[in-house]
C-alpha positions as CSV (number, residue, x, y, z in Angstrom):
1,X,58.0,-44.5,99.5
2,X,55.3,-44.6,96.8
3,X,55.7,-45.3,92.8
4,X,59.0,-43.1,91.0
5,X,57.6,-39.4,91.0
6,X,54.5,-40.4,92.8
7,X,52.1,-37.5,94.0
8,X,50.1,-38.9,96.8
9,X,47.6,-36.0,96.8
10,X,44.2,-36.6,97.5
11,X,41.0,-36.3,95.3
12,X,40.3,-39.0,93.2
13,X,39.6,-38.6,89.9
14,X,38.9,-40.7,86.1
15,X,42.4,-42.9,85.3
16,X,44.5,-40.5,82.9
17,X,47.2,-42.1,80.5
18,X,49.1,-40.2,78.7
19,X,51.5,-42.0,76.0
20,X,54.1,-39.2,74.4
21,X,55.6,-39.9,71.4
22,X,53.0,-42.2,69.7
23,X,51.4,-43.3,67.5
24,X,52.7,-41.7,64.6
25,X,54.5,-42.5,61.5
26,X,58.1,-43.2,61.2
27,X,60.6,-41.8,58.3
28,X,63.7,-43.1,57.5
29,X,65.4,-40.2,58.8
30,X,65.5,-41.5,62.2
31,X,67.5,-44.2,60.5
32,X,71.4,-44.2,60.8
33,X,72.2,-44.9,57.1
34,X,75.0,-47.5,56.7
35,X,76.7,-48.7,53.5
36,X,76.3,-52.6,55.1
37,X,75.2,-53.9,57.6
38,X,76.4,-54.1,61.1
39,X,78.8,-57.3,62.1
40,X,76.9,-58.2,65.0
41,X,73.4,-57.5,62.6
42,X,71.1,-60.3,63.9
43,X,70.2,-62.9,60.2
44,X,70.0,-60.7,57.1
45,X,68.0,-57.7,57.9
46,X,68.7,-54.6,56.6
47,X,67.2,-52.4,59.2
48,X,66.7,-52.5,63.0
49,X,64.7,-49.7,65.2
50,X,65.3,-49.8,68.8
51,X,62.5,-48.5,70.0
52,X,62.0,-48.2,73.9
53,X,59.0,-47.8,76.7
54,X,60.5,-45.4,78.8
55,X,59.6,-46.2,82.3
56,X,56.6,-43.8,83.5
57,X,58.6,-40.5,85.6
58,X,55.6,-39.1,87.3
59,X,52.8,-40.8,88.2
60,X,49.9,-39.7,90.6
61,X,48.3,-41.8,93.4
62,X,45.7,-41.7,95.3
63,X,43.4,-43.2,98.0
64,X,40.3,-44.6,97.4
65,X,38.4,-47.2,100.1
66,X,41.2,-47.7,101.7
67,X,43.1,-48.9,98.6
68,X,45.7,-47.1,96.9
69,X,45.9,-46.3,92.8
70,X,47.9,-44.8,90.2
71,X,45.1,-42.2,89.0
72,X,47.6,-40.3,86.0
73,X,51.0,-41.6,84.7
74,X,52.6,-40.5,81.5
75,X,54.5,-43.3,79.2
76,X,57.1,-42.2,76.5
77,X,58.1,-44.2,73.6
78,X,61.6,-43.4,72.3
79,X,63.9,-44.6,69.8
80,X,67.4,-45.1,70.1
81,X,69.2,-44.0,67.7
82,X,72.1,-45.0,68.3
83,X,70.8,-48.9,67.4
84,X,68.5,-47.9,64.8
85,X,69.6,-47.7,61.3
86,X,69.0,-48.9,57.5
87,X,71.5,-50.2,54.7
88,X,71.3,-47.4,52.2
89,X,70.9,-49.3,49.2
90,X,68.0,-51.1,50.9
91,X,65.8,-48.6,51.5
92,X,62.1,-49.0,50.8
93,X,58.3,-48.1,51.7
94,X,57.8,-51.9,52.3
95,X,61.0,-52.4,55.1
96,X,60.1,-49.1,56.4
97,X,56.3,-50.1,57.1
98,X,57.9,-53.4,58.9
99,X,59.9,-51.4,61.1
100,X,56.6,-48.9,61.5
101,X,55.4,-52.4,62.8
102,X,58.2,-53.1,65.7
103,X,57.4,-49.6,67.0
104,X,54.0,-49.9,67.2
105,X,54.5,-52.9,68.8
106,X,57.0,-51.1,71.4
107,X,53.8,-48.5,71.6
108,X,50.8,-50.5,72.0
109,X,53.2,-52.3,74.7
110,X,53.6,-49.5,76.5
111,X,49.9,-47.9,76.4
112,X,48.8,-51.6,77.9
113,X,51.5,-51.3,80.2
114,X,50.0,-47.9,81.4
115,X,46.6,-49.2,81.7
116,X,47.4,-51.6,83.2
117,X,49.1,-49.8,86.0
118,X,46.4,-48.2,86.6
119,X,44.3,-51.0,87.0
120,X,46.4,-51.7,90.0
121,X,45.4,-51.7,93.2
122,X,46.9,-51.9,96.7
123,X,46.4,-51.3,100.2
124,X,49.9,-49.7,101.0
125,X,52.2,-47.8,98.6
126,X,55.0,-50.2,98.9
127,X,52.9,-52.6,97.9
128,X,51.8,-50.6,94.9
129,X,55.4,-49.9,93.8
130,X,55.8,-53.5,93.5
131,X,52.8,-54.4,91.3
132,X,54.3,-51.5,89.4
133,X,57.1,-53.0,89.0
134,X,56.0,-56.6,88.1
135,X,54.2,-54.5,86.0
136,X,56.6,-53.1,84.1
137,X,58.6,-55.8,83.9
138,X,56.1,-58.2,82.5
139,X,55.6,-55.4,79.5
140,X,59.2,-55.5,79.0
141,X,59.2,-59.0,78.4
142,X,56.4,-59.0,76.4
143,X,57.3,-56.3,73.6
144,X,60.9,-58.4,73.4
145,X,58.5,-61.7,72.7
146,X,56.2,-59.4,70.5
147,X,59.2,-58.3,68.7
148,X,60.7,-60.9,68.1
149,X,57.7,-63.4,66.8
150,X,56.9,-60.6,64.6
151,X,60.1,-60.6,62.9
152,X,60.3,-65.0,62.9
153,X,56.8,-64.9,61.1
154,X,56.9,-62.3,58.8
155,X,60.8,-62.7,57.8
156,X,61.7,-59.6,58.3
157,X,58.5,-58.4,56.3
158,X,59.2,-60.6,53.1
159,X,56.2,-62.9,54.2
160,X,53.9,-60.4,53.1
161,X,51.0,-62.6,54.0
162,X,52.4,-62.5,57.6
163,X,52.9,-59.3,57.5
164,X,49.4,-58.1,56.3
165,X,48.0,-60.5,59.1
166,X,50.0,-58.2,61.7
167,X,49.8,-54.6,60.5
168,X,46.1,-55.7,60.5
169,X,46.2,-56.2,64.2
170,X,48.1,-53.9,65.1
171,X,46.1,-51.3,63.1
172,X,42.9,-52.4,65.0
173,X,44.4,-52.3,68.1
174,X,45.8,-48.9,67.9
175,X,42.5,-48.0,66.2
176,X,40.3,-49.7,68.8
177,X,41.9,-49.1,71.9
178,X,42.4,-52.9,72.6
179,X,45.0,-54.5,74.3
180,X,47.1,-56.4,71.8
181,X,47.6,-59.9,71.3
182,X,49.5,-61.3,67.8
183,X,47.1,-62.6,65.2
């Protein structure tokens, strides 16, 4: 059994990643809007996104010297709505350009994710589907650690000094096509 919608055809061709559904620019009406905060809200934020990297649905493989690759996957970045939202009376360019932040950060995870999966390579399909899976696992863990430093150093984007350090990076990386790494 090869990689989750895998199309084993034949003819290699260049790597193709596709991410759906970024980049591009957030508005706050993807944002629940809430009179006060949530009881189980997380410090004293007054917005969360829960943004997601869906995992890829159709991928193709292929055989190449023996070894096997993933030649085309598609990655989509969602948000969940259902967890995202924004105190009303909070509301401003600045917290919405921090939460911009988190789902770039979800994004870029998820287009290094991608190339990196098809960077992988394997001499059976089982053992494909399981770099794949370390794979995507690894990217998993490292949005949530992304995430989450991003938030403990720019305090929830009130360290704007912090904050300009980040969008920075992330900017580049997005404009550059780099894998990112905090600043």
């Amino acid at each position: 059994m090869g990689p989750i919608g895998a199309d084993t055809g034949g003819g290699a061709g260049p790597a193709s990643l596709v991410v759906n559904g970024w980049p591009r620019s957030l508005t706050w009406d993807e944002f629940r809007e809430l009179d006060a905060r949530p009881a189980d809200a997380e410090g004293d934020e007054n917005a969360q996104i829960h943004s997601d990297v869906n995992q890829p649905e159709r991928v193709s493989v292929v055989r190449e010297g023996g070894q096997r690759r993933v030649s085309s996957l598609t990655v989509t970045i969602s948000i969940v709505r259902a967890d995202t939202w924004v105190v009303r009376s909070a509301k401003t360019a600045e917290l919405l350009s921090h939460e911009q932040g988190h789902y770039d950060l979800t994004g870029l995870s998820g287009r290094d994710m991608g190339n990196e999966i098809l960077a992988a390579r394997a001499g059976t399909l089982e053992d494909l589907q399981r770099q794949v899976t370390a794979i995507i696992e690894r990217a998993r863990a490292r949005a949530r650690t992304w995430n989450a430093r991003y938030d403990t150093e720019t305090g929830g984007g009130r360290n704007r000094d912090a904050q300009r350090r980040w969008d920075e990076r992330i900017r580049s990386c997005i404009a550059n096509g780099t894998p990112f790494s905090p600043p």
